[in-house]
N, C-alpha and C positions, 0 to 999 in steps of 0.2 A: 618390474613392469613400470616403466616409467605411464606417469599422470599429466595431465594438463591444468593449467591456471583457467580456473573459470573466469576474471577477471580479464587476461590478456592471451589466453590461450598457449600462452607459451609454455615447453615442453620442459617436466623436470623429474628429478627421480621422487622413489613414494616416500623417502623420510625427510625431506625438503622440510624445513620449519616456515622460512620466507620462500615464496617467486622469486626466479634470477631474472625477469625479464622486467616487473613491476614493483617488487619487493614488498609486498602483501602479503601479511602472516595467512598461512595454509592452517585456517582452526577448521578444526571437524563442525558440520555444522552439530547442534545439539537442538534437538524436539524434545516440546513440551510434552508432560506426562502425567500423569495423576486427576487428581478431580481436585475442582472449586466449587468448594458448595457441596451441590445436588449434581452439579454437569460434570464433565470430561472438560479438562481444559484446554483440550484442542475445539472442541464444541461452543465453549465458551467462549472463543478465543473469533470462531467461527459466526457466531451468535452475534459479537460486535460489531459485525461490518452492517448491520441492519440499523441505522440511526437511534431507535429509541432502547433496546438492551445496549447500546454504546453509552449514554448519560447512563443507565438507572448502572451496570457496570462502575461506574466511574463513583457513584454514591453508595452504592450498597456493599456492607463491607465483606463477606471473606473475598470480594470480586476487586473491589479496591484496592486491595493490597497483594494479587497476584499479578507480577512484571508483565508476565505474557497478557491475558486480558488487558492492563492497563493500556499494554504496547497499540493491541489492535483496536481498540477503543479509542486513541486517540487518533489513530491513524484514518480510523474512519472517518471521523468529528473532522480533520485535516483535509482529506481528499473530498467531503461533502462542501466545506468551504471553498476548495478548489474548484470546486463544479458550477459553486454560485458565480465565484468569481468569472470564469470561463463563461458560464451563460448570459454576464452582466455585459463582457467587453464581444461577444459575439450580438450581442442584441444593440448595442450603440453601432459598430460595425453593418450591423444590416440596416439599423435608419439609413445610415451613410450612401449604402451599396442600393436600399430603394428604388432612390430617384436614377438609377440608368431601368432602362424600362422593362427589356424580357430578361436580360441576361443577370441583372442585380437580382431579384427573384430566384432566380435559379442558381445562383452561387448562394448564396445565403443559405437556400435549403440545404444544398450538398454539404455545405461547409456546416451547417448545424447538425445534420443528421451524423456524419464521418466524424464528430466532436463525442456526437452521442451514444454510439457506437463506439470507441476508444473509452467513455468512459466506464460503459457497460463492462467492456470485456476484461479494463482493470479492475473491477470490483469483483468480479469472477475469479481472476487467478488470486486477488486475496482472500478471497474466498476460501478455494483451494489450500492454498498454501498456509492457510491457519488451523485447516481441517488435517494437513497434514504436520502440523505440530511445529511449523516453522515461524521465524519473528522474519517473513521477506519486506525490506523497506524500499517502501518508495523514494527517490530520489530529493525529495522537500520533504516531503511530508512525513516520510517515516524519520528525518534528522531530527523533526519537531519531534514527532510521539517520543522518540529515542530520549532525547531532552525529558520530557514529561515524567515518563516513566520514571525516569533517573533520578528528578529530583523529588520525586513521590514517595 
């Protein structure tokens, strides 16, 4: 039964090593399992994306030196920076957008809520996705964590 490339979709048989379309190794994804600590290290893993178990994670040790924790600990600490930063250049953006009279007002909101909203609903499927034993990266942010982890 042939499979499909999650990456490009394109169609290949099931013992495929690489895509023929993109040439991206076909690894099984692999979920975390076991306990850190006291926790499930999918919980734990989960637990991270809440900013303050993301630092005390990242200091307290059998949590420190579990990949998976470390992964999603930074990733959070990464996409919370994201968010300042997004909030910073969205708030210089709307002094800007001010001074037009009804319509700057009204972009500004939309455009800040629809920011806020996106950020919500990524912190949710990492949410998910840590709950379910997975290392999903985000597009920056998880190269960084990736980086962290790695040389931790």
């Amino acid at each position: 039964m042939p499979i499909t490339c999650p990456h490009c979709a394109a169609s290949m048989p099931d013992a495929a090593a690489f895509c023929p379309g993109c040439g991206r190794a076909m690894l099984p994804v692999t979920r975390a399992q076991g306990m850190v600590g006291v926790l499930p290290a999918t919980l734990a893993g989960a637990l991270a994306y809440f900013v303050l178990p993301a630092i005390l994670f990242l200091l307290v040790e059998p949590y420190k030196s579990n990949r998976f924790v470390r992964f999603h600990s930074f990733q959070c600490i990464g996409m919370c920076l994201a968010a300042v930063v997004t909030g910073a250049v969205l708030r210089i953006a709307g002094f800007a957008l001010f001074f037009i009279p009804v319509l700057g007002h009204l972009l500004v909101w939309l455009v800040s809520m629809v920011v806020s909203l996106a950020f919500f609903m990524i912190w949710i499927v990492l949410i998910v996705k840590a709950l379910q034993g997975e290392m999903f990266k985000l597009p920056l942010v998880g190269d960084f964590a990736e980086q962290q982890t790695s040389a931790g």
